[in-house]
N, C-alpha and C positions, 0 to 999 in steps of 0.2 A: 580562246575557247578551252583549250586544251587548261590553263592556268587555272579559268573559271574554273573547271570540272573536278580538278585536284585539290582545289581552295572549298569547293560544297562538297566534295567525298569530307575529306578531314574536318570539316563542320559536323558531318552530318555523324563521324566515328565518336570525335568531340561528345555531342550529344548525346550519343547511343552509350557511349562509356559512363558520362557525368549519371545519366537516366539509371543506368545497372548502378552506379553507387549510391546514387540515393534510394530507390528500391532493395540494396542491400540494406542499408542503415534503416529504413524504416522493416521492414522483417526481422531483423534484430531488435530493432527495438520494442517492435510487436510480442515476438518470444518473450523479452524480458516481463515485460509487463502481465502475459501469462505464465510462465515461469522466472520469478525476480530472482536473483542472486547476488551474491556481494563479492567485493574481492579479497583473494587470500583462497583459504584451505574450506575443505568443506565439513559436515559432521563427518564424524566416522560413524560405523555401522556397528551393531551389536557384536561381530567376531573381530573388530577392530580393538573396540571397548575391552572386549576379554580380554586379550592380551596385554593389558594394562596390570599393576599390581592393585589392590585392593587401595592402600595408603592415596595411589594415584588416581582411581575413580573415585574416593571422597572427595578428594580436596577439589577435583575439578565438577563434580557435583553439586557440592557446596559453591562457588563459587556461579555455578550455572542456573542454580535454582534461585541464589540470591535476587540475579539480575532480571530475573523472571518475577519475580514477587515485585520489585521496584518498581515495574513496567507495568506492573497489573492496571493500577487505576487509569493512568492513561489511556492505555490499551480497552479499557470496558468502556472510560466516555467517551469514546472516538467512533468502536463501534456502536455499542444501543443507543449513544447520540445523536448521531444520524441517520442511524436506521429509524430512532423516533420520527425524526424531521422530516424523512420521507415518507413514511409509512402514514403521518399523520397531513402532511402536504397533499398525498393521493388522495386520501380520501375526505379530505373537505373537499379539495376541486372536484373528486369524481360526484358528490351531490350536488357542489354546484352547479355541475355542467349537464347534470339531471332535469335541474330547476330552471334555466334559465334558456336563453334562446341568443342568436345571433354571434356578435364578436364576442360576447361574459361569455357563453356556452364555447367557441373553438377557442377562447383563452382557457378557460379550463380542462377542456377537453387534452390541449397540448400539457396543461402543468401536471393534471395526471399522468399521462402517459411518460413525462421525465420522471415523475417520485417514481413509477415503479419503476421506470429502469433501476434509479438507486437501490431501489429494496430489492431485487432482486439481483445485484451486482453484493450487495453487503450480506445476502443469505448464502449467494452462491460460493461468495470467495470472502469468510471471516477473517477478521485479521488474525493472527497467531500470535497468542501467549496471552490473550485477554483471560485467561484461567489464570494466569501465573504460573508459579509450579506446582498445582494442584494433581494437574494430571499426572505428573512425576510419582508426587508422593501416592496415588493411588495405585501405581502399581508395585507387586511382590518385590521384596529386596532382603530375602534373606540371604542367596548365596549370588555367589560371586557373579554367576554368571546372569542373575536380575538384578540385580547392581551395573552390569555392565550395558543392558538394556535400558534401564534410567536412563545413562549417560548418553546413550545414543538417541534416547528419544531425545532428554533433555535438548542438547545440543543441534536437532532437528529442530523443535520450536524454535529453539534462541536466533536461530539461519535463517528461517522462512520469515520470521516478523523481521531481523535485520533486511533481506530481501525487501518488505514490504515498503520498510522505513527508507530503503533505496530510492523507490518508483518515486519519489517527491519528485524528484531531479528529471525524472524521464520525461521528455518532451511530448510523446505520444497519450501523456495522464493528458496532459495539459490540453493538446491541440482535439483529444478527445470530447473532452469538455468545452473546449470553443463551438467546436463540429456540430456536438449534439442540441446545443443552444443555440446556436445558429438555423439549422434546422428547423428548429420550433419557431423560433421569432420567422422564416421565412415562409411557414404556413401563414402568421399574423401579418401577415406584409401583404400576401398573395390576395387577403381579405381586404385590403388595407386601413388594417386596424394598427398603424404605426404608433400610437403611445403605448399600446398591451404588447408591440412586436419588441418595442425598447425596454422595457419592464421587464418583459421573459426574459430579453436576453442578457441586459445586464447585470439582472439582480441574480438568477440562476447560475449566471458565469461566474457572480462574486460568490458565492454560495458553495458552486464548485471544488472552485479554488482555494476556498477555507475547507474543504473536508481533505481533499491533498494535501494541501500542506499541514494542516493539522496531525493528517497519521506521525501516529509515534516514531518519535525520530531518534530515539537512546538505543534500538537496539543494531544499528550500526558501528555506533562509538562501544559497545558492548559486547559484540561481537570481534570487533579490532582488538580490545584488550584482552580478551580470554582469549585468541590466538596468542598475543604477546606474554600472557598468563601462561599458557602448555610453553611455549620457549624456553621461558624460565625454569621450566621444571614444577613449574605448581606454585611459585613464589611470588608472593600479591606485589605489586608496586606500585598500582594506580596512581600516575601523577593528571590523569587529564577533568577536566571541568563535567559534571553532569547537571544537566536539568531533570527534572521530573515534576509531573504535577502527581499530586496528591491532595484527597480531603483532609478537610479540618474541622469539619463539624457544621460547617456554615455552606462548603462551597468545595470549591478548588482553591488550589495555594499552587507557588510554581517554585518546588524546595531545587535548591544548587547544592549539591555534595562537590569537596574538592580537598 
């Protein structure tokens, strides 16, 4: 008995431990997803930027605004792209579900209620840098010390969409989107209306999963190289691969710089 008791104590410490480390790792992982971050160095701040020589905030301005201007198109079809998709998804189903009655009325009932989630997930928290460096340039830079502002903003965007471009990877986007789709198909289920409960769930889940992993994924490797860029001293050396999409008149194109 005595062996039993020591054998279910250490079970049950066992569990209580493995329990706190996966509720550490998901709060962390929570955090990141409302606070995303990348690894390495962070911006620096406007009194950081001062103290830089003038020579030293161009060149890394330059260099920062570039990679903000690359990013732009992606950055804007990623955002008003889906934010169309769902904004325009809510509200056919919320007339549909106006109009009709039975399981068409709680299927639509449930697809509105997920677009607005989106829209209001992509109003509340836009991606960053979908301006490019617009914002940059609009602010003052005559003297040194709004010059050195630039660079701290700049460098803030360029961090927060690298951030952004992180979340791909984060399991909690992912299992988010299983969660919340699951949900929905489990009201259709509860009706059992099992073909509109498989429909929500898998085609929203695929839907999902194209808006995550879609988010712009350059300013990570972007972010990598202008730390590796300030090491050097300011000195370009770019040897790694980039993707970008960019229009052409017709569309998108997916240009490779290297």
């Amino acid at each position: 008995m005595a062996r039993l008791a020591m054998a279910l104590g250490a079970a049950a410490m066992f569990c209580c431990l493995a329990g706190c480390a996966t509720m550490g790792d998901a709060i962390r992982s929570t955090e990141e997803v409302l606070e995303p971050t990348v690894p390495g160095s962070k911006p620096v701040d406007a009194a950081e930027a001062a103290a830089l020589s003038d020579e030293q905030i161009e060149r890394r301005l330059a260099f920062v605004t570039r990679h903000l201007d690359d990013n732009r198109s992606h950055a804007q079809w990623w955002q008003y792209g889906f934010l169309a998709i769902n904004a325009g998804g809510t509200a056919v189903e919320a007339a549909t579900a106006a109009t009709s009655d039975g399981s068409d009325r709680d299927f639509a009932i449930v697809e509105a209620s997920k677009g607005m989630i989106g829209v209001v997930y992509l109003l509340a928290a836009p991606l960053p840098g979908r301006g490019g460096a617009d914002p940059i340039r609009e602010m003052p830079s005559a003297t040194h010390d709004e010059r050195a502002a630039q660079l701290a903003d700049a460098e803030s965007i360029l961090y927060a969409a690298a951030g952004r471009a992180h979340q791909r990877t984060r399991w909690v986007l992912h299992a988010g989107n299983v969660g919340i789709n699951a949900a929905g198909a489990s009201v259709l289920l509860a009706e059992k209306s099992y073909g509109k409960a498989a429909l929500s769930f898998f085609l929203d889940t695929a839907i999902g999963e194209a808006q995550i992993l879609l988010t712009p994924w350059e300013p990570v490797t972007d972010w990598q190289d202008y730390q590796d860029f300030v090491k050097r001293g300011g000195v370009a050396a770019e040897t790694r691969m980039h993707w970008h999409l960019r229009p052409n008149g017709e569309g998108l194109a997916l240009q490779v710089d290297f």
